[in-house]
C-alpha positions as CSV (number, residue, x, y, z in Angstrom):
1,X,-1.9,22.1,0.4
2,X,-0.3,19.8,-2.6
3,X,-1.7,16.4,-2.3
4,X,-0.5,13.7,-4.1
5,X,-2.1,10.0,-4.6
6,X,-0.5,7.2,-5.9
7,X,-2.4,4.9,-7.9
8,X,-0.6,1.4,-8.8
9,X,-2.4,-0.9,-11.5
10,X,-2.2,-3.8,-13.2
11,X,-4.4,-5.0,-15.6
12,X,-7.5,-3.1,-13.9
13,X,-10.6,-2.7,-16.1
14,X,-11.4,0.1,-13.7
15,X,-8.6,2.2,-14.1
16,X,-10.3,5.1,-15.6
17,X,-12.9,5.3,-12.7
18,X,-10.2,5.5,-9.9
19,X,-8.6,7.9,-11.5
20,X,-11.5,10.7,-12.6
21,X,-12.7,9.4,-8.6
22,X,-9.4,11.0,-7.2
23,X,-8.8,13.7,-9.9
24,X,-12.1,15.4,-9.1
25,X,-10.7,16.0,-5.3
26,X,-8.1,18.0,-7.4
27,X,-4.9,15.5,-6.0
28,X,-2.1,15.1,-8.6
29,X,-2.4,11.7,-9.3
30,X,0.6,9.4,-10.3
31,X,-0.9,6.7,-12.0
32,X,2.0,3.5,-12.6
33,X,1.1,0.7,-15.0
34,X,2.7,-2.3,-14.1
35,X,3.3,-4.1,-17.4
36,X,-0.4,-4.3,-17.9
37,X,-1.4,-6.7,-20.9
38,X,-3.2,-3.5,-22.7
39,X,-1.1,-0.4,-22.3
40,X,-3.2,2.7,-20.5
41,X,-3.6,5.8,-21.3
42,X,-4.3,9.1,-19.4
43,X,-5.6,12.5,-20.6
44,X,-5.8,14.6,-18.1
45,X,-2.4,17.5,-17.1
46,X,-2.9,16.8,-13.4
47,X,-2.1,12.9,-13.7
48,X,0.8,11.3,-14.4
49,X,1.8,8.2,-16.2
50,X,4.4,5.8,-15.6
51,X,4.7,2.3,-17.4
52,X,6.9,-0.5,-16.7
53,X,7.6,-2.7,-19.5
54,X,6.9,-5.7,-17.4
55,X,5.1,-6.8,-13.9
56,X,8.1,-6.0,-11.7
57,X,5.2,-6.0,-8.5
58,X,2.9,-3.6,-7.1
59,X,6.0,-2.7,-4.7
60,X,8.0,-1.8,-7.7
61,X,5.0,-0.1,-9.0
62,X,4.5,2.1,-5.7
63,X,8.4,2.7,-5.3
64,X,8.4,4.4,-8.9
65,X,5.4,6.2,-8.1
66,X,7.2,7.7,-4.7
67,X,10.3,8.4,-7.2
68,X,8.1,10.6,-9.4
69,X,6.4,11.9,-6.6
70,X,9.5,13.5,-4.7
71,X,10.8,14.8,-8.6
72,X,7.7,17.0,-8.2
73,X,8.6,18.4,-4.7
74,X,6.1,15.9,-2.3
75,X,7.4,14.7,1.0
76,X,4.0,12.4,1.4
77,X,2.0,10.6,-0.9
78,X,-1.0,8.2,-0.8
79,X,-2.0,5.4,-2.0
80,X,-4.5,4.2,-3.6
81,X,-5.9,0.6,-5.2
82,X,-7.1,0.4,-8.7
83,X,-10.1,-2.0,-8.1
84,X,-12.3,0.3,-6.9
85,X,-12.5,-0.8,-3.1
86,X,-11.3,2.2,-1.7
87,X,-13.3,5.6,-2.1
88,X,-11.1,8.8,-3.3
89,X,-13.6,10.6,-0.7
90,X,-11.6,8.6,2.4
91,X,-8.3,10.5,1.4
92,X,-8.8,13.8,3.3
93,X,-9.1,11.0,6.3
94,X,-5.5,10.1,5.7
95,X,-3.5,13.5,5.9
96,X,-5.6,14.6,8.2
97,X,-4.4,12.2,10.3
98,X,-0.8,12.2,8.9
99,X,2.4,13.1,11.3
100,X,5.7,13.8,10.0
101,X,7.6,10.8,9.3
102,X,4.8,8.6,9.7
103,X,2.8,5.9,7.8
104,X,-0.8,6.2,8.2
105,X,-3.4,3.2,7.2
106,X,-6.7,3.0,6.1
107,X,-8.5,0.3,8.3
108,X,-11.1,-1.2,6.5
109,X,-14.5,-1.5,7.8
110,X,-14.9,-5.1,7.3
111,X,-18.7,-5.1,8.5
112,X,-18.7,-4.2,4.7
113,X,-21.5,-5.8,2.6
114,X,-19.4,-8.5,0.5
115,X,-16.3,-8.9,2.4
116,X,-14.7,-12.4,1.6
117,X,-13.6,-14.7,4.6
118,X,-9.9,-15.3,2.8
119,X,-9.4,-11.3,3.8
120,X,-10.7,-11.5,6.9
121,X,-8.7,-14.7,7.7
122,X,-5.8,-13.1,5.8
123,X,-5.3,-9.7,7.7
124,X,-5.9,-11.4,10.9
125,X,-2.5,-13.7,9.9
126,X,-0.9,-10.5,9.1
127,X,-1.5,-8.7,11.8
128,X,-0.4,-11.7,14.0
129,X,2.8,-11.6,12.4
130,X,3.2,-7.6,12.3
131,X,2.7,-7.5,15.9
132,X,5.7,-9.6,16.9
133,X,8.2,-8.1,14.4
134,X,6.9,-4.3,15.1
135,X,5.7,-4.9,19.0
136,X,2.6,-2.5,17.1
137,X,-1.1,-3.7,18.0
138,X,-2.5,-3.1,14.0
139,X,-5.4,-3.8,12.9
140,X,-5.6,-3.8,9.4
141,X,-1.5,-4.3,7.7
142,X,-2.5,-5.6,4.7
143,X,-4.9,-2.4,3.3
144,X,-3.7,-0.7,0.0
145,X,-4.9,2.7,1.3
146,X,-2.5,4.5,3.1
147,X,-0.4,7.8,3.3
148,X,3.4,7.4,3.2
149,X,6.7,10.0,3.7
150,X,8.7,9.9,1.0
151,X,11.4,8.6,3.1
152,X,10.0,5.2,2.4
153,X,12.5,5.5,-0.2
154,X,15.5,5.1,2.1
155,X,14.6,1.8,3.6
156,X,16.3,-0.7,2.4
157,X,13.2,-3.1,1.5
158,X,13.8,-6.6,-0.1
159,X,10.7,-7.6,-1.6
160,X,8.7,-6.2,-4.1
161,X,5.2,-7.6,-4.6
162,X,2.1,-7.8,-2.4
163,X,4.5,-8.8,0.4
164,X,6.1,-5.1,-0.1
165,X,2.7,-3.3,2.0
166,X,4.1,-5.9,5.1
167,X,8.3,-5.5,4.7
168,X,7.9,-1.4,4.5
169,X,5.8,-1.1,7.9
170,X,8.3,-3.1,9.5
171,X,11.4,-1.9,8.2
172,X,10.0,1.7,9.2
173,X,8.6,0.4,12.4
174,X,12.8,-1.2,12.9
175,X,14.1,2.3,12.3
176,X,11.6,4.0,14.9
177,X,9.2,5.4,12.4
178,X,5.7,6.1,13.8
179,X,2.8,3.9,12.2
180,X,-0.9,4.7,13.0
181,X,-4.3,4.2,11.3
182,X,-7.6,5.6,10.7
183,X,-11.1,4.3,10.2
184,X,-12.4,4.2,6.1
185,X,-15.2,2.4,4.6
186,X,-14.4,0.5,1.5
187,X,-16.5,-1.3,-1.2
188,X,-16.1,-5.3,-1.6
189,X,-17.9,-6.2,-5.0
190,X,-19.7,-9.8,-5.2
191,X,-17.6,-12.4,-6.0
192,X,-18.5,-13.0,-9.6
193,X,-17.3,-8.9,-10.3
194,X,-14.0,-9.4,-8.0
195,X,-10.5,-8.8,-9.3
196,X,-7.4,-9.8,-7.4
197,X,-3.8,-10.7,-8.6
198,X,-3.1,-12.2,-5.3
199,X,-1.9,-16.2,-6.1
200,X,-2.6,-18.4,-3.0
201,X,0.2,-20.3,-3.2
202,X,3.2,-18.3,-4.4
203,X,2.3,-14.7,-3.2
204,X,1.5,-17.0,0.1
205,X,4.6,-18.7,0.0
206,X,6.5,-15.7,-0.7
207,X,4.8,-14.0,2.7
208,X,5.8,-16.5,4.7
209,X,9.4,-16.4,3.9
210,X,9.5,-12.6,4.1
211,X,7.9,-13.0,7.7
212,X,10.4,-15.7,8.7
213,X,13.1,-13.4,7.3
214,X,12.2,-10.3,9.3
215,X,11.6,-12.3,12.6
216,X,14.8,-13.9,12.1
217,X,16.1,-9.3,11.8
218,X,14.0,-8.7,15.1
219,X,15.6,-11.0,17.0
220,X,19.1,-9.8,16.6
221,X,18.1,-6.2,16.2
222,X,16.5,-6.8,19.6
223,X,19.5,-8.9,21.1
224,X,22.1,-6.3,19.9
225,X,20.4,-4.0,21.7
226,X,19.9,-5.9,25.0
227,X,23.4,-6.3,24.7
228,X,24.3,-2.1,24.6
């Protein structure tokens, strides 16, 4: 079977490693370059490359990915981070698991050596939310790792940076698309070695309006149909 793994970066010292990590499971790889500061390159005939000029958002990033990944004949595609927390080993996990039509996460083993609080605290707020816009009991909504159909492409999603991963579980969960997840271990690195573009205050701000906006959706999407 034709695997395909999508690999959105941005400014990612660890690029390379991800990459020859999920090349040597023999996946095509779509690698997209955000606007990184340092433009990357790639070497290998089984990846791809995709730049954007500028940071448009790793939602942008993993919507031109799923673009270039139904040009070349996929109807699934994963995804991957480019910090190195996720291992390219996990991935038969994923499609094995994988559905038609549905979205299938990674839940992170957060008994991991390293883990910070702020992700523990954050995915429990995010799952809090997800739950009463999706009526779905999930357990890990914000992970990076996950298989999607390429019919992610038809939703009509609003937001385009870390708050993406949130709005495109919903908006497939509104439309009756299936959403399930599968048990993967992950690597958290100390603190002094951690990357993460995540800005408290305006990527937080940001997923607090997106969740008022899509409770706000809920409520009349569940009213109209109370009223049918």
């Amino acid at each position: 079977m034709r695997r395909c793994v999508v690999i959105p970066t941005y400014n990612s010292p660890h690029i390379e490693e991800v990459v020859n990590d999920v090349l040597s499971f023999g996946y095509t790889v779509i690698v997209v370059d955000d606007g990184s500061s340092e433009k990357i390159s790639i070497n290998n005939p089984n990846a791809i490359l995709i730049t954007h000029d500028e940071n448009l958002g790793k939602g942008e990033a993993i919507l031109s990915g799923a673009r270039k990944a139904r040009e070349f004949g996929f109807d699934r595609f994963v995804t991957i981070d480019a910090d190195k927390q996720h291992y390219a080993s996990e991935i038969g996990k994923l499609y094995d698991a994988y559905e038609k039509e549905c979205i299938v996460i990674g839940k992170r083993n957060f008994d991991s050596k390293n883990v910070p609080k702020s992700s523990i605290i954050g995915r429990k707020f995010s799952n809090f939310w997800v739950k009463l816009e999706t009526f779905k009991d999930l357990q890990d909504t914000q992970s990076g790792f996950r298989i999607y159909p390429i019919s992610i492409l038809d939703l009509k999603t609003k937001y385009s940076r870390f708050d993406f991963e949130i709005e495109v579980l919903v908006r497939h969960s509104f439309r009756g698309g299936y959403i399930k997840e599968v048990d993967i271990e992950c690597y958290y690195p100390p603190q002094s070695q951690r990357i993460s573009h995540f800005h408290k205050v305006k990527d937080n701000i940001r997923l607090s309006k997106m969740h008022t906006r899509l409770i706000i959706e809920r409520f009349f999407l569940l009213r109209g149909f109370l009223w049918n």
